[in-house]
VMD Tcl script that builds the backbone (N, CA, C; Angstrom):
set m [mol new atoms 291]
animate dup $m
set s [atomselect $m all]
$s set {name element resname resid chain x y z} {
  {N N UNK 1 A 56.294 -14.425 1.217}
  {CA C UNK 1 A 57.127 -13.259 1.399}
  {C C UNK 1 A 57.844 -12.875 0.109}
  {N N UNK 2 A 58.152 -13.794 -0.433}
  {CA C UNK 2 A 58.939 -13.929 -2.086}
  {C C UNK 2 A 58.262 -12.589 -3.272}
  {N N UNK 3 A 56.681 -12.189 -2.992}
  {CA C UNK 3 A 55.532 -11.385 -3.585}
  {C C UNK 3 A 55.617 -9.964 -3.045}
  {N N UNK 4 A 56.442 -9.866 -1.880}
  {CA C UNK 4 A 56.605 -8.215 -1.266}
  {C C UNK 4 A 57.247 -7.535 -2.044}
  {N N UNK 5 A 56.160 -6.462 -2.362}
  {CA C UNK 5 A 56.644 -5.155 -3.625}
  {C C UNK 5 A 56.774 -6.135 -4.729}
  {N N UNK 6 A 56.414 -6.873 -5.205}
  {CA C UNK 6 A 55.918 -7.093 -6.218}
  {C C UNK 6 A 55.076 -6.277 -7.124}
  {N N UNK 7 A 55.105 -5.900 -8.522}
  {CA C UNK 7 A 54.331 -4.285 -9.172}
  {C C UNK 7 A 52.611 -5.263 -9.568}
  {N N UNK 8 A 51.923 -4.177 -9.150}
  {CA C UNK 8 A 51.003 -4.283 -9.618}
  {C C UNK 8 A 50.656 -4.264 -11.042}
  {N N UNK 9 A 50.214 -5.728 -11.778}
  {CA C UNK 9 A 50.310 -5.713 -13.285}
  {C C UNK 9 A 48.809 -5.149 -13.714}
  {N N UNK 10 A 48.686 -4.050 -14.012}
  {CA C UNK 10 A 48.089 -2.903 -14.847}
  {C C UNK 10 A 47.295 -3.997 -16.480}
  {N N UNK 11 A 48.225 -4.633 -17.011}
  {CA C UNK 11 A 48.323 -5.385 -17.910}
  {C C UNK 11 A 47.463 -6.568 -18.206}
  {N N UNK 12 A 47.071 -7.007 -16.859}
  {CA C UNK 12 A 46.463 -8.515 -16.677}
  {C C UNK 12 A 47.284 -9.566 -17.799}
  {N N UNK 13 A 47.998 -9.464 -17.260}
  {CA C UNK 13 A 49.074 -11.012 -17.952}
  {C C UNK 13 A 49.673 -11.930 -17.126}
  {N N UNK 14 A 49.673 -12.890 -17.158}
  {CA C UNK 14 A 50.204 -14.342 -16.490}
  {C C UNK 14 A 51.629 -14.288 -16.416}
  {N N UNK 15 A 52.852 -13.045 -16.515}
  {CA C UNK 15 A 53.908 -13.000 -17.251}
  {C C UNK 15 A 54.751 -13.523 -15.669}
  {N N UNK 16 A 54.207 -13.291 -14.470}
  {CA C UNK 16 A 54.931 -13.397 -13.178}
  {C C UNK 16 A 55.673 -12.638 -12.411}
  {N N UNK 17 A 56.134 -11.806 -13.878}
  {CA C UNK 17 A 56.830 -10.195 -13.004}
  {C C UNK 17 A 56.409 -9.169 -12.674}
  {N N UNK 18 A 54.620 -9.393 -12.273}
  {CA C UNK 18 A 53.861 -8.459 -11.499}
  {C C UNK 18 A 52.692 -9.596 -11.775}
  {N N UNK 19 A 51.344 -9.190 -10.401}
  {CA C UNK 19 A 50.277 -9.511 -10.084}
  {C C UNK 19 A 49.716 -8.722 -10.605}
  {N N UNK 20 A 48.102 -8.908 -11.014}
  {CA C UNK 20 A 46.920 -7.970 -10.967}
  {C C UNK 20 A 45.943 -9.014 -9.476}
  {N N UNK 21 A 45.458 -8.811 -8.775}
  {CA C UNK 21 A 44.993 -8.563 -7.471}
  {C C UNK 21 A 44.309 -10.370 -7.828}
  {N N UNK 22 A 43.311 -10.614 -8.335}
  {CA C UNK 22 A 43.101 -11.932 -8.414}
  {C C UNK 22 A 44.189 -12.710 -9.064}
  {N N UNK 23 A 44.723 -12.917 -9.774}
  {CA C UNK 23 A 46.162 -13.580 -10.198}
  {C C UNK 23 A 46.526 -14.235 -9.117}
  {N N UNK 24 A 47.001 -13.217 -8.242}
  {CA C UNK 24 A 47.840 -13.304 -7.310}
  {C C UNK 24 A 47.138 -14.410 -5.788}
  {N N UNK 25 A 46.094 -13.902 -5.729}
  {CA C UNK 25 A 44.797 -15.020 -5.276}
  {C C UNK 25 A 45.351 -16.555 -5.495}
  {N N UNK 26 A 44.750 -16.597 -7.022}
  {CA C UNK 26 A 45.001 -17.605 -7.868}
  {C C UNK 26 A 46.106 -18.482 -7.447}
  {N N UNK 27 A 46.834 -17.649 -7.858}
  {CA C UNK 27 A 48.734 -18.361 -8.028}
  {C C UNK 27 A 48.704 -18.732 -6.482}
  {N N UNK 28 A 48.644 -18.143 -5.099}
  {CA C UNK 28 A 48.895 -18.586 -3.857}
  {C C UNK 28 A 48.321 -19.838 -3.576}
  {N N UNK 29 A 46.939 -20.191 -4.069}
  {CA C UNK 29 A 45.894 -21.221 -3.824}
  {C C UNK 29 A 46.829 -22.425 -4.681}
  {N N UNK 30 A 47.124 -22.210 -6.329}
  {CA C UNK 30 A 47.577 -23.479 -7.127}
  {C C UNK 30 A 49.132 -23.568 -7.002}
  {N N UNK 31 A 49.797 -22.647 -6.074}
  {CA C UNK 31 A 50.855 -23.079 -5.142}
  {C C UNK 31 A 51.577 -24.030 -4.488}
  {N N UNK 32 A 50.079 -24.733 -3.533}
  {CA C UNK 32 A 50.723 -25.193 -2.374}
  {C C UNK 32 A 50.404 -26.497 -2.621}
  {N N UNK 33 A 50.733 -27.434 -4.012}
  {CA C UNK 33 A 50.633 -28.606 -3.918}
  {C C UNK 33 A 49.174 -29.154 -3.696}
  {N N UNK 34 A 48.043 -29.006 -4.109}
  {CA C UNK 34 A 46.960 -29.107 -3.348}
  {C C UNK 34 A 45.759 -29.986 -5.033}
  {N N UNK 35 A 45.281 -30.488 -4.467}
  {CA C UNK 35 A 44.445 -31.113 -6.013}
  {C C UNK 35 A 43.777 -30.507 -6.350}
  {N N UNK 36 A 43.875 -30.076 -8.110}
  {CA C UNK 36 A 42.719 -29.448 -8.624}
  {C C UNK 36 A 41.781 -29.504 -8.673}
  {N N UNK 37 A 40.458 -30.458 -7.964}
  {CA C UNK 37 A 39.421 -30.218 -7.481}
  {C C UNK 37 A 39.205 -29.732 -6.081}
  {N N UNK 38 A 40.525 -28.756 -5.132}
  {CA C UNK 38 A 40.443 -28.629 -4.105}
  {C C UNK 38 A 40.356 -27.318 -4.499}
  {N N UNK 39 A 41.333 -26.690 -5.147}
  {CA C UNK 39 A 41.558 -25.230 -5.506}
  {C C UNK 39 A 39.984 -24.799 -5.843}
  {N N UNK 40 A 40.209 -23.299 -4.907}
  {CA C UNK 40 A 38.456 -23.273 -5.239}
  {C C UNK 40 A 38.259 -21.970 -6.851}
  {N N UNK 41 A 39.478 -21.884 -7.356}
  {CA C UNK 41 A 39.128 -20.869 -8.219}
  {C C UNK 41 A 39.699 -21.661 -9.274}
  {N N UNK 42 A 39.356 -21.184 -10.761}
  {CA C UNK 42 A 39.860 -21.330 -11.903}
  {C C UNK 42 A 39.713 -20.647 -12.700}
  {N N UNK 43 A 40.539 -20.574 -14.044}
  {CA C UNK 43 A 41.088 -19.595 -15.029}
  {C C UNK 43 A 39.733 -20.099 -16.023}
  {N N UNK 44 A 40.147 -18.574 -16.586}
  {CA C UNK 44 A 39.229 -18.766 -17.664}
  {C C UNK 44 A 40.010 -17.454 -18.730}
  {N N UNK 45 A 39.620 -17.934 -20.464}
  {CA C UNK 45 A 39.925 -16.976 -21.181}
  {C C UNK 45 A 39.279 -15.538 -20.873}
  {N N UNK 46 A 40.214 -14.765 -20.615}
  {CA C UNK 46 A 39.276 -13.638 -20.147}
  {C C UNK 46 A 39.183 -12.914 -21.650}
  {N N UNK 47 A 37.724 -11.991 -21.060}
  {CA C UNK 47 A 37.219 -11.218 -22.126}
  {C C UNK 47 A 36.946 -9.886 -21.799}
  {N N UNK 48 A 37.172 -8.770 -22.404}
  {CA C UNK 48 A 36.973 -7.444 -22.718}
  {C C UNK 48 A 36.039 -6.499 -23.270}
  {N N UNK 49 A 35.246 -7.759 -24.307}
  {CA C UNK 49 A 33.955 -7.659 -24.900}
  {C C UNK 49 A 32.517 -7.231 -24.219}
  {N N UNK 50 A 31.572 -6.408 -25.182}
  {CA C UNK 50 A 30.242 -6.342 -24.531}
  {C C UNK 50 A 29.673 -7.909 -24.969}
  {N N UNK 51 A 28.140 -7.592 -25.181}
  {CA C UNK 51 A 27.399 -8.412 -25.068}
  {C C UNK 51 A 27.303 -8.838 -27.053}
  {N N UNK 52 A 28.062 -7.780 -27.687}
  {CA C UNK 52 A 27.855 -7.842 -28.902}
  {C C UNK 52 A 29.126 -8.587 -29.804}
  {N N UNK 53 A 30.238 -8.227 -28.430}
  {CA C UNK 53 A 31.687 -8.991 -29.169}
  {C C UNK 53 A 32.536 -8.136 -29.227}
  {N N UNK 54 A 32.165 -6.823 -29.387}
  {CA C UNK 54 A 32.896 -5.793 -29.344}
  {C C UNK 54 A 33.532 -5.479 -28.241}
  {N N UNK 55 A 34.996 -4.995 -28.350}
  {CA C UNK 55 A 35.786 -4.074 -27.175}
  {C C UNK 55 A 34.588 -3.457 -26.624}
  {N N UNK 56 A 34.755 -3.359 -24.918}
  {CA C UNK 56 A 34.138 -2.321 -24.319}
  {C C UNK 56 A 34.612 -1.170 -24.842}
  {N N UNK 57 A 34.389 0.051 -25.006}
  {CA C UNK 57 A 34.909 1.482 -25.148}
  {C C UNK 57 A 35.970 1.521 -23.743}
  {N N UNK 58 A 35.539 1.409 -22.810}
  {CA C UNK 58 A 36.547 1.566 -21.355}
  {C C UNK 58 A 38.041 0.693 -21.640}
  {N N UNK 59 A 37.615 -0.478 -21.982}
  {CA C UNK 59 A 38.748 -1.248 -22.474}
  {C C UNK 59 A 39.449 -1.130 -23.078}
  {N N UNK 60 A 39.412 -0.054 -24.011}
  {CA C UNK 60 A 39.823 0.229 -25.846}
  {C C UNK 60 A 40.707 1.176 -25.459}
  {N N UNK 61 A 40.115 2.611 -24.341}
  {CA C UNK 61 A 40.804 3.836 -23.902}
  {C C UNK 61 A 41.838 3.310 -22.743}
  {N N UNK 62 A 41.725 1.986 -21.955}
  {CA C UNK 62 A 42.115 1.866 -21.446}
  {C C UNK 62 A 43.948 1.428 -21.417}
  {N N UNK 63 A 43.718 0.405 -22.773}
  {CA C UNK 63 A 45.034 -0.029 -23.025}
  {C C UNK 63 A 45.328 0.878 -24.277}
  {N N UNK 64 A 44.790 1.639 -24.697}
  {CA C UNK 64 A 45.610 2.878 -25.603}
  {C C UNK 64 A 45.821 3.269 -24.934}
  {N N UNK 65 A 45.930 4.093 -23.432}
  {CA C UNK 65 A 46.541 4.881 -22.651}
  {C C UNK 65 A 48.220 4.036 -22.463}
  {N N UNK 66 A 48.089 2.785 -22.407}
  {CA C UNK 66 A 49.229 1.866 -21.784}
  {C C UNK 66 A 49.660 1.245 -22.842}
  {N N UNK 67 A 49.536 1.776 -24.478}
  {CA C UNK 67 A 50.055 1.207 -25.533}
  {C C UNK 67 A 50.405 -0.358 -25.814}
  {N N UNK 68 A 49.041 -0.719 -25.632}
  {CA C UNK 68 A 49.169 -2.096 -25.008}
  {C C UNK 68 A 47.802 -2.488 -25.902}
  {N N UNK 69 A 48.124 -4.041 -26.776}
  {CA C UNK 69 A 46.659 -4.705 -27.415}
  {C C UNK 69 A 45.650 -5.208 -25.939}
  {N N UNK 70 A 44.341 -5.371 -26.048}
  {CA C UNK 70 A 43.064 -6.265 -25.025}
  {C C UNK 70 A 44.440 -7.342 -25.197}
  {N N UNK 71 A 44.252 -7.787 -24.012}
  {CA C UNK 71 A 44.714 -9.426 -24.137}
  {C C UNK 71 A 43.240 -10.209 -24.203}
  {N N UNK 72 A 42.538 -9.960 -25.121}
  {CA C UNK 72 A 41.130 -11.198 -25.103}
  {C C UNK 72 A 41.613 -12.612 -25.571}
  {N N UNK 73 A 40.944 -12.952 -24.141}
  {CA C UNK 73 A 41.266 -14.247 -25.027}
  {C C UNK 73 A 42.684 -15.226 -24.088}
  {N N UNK 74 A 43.264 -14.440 -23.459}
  {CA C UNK 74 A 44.425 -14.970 -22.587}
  {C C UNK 74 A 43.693 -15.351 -21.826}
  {N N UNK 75 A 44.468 -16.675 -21.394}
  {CA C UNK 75 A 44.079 -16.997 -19.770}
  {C C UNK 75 A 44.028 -16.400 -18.443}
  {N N UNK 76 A 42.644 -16.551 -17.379}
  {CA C UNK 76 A 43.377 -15.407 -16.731}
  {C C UNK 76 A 42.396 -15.628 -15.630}
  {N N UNK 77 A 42.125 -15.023 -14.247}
  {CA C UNK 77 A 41.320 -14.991 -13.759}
  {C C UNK 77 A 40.324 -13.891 -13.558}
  {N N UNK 78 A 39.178 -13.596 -12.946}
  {CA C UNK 78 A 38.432 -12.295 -12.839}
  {C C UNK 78 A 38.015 -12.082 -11.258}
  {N N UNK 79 A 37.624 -11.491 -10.793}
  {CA C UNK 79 A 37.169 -11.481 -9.183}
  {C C UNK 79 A 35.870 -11.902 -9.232}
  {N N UNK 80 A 34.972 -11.296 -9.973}
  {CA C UNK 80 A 34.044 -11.472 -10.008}
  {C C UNK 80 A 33.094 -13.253 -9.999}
  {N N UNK 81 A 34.333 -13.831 -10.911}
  {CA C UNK 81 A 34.206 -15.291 -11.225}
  {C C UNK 81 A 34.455 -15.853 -9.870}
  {N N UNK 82 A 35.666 -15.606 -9.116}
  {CA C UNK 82 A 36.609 -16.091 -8.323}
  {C C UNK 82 A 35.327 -15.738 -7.419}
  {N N UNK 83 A 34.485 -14.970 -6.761}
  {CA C UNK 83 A 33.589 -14.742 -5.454}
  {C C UNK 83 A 32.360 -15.800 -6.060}
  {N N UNK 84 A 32.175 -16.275 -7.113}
  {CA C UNK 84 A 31.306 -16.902 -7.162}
  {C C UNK 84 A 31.520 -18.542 -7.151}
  {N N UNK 85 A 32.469 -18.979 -6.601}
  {CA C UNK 85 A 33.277 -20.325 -6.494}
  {C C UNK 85 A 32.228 -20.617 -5.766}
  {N N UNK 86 A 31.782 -22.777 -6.010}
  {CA C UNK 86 A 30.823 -22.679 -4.648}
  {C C UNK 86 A 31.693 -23.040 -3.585}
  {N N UNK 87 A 33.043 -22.898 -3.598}
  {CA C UNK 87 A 34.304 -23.708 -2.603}
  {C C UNK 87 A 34.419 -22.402 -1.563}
  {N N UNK 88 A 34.064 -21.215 -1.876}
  {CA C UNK 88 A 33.998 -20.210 -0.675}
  {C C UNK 88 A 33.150 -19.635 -0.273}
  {N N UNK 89 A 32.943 -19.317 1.287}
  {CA C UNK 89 A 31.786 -18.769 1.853}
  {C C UNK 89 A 32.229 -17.320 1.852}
  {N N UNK 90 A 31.389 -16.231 1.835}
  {CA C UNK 90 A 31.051 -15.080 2.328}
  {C C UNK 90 A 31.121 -14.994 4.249}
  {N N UNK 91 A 31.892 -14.528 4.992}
  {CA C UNK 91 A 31.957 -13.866 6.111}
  {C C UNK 91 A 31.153 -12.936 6.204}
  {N N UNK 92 A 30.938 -11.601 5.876}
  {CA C UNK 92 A 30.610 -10.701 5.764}
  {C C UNK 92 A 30.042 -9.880 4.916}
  {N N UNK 93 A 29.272 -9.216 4.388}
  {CA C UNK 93 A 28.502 -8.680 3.564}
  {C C UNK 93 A 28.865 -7.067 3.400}
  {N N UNK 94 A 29.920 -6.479 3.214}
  {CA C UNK 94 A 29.919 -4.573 3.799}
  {C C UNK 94 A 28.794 -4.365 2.784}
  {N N UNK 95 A 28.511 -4.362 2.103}
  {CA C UNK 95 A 26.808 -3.832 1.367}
  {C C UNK 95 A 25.085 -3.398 2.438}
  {N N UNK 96 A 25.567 -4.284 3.220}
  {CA C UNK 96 A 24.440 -4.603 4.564}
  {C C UNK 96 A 24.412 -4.398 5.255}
  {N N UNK 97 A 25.352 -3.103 5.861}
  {CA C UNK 97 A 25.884 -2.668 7.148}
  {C C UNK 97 A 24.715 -1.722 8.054}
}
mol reanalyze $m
mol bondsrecalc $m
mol representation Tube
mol addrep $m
């Protein structure tokens, strides 16, 4: 309950005075006292980069809009990583409907 209206962090930073949507995942799971081989997600340096090293272009326009450097390279989580845990099952598929 402590997380209600909490701001959505735009930013992706670990700072605590806002979530970005997996973070917040994250942080509830390595919460509750529980062993780190139980927690089914983990951090990783996140990256912003293509396949070449370079800023995405989306990335570049993205935090010049929010006068803000890539955080590459911070710790952090991704969703994408986080659905591919082998510690969670899929319920449902909405792709397959």
């Amino acid at each position: 309950m402590e997380r209600i209206n909490t701001p959505y962090d735009e930013i992706f930073l670990w700072d605590d005075s806002s979530y970005y949507c997996s973070e917040l995942v994250y942080k509830m799971f390595s919460s509750q006292n529980l062993a780190k081989d139980v927690i089914p997600f983990l951090t990783h340096p996140m990256t912003f980069n293509d396949k070449s090293g370079k800023p995405m272009s989306s990335w570049v326009k993205y935090y010049k809009l929010r006068n803000q450097s890539i955080p590459e390279g911070i710790e952090g989580t991704n969703p994408n990583l986080m659905a591919s845990s082998s510690k969670i099952t899929f319920v449902h598929d909405y792709g397959k409907e």
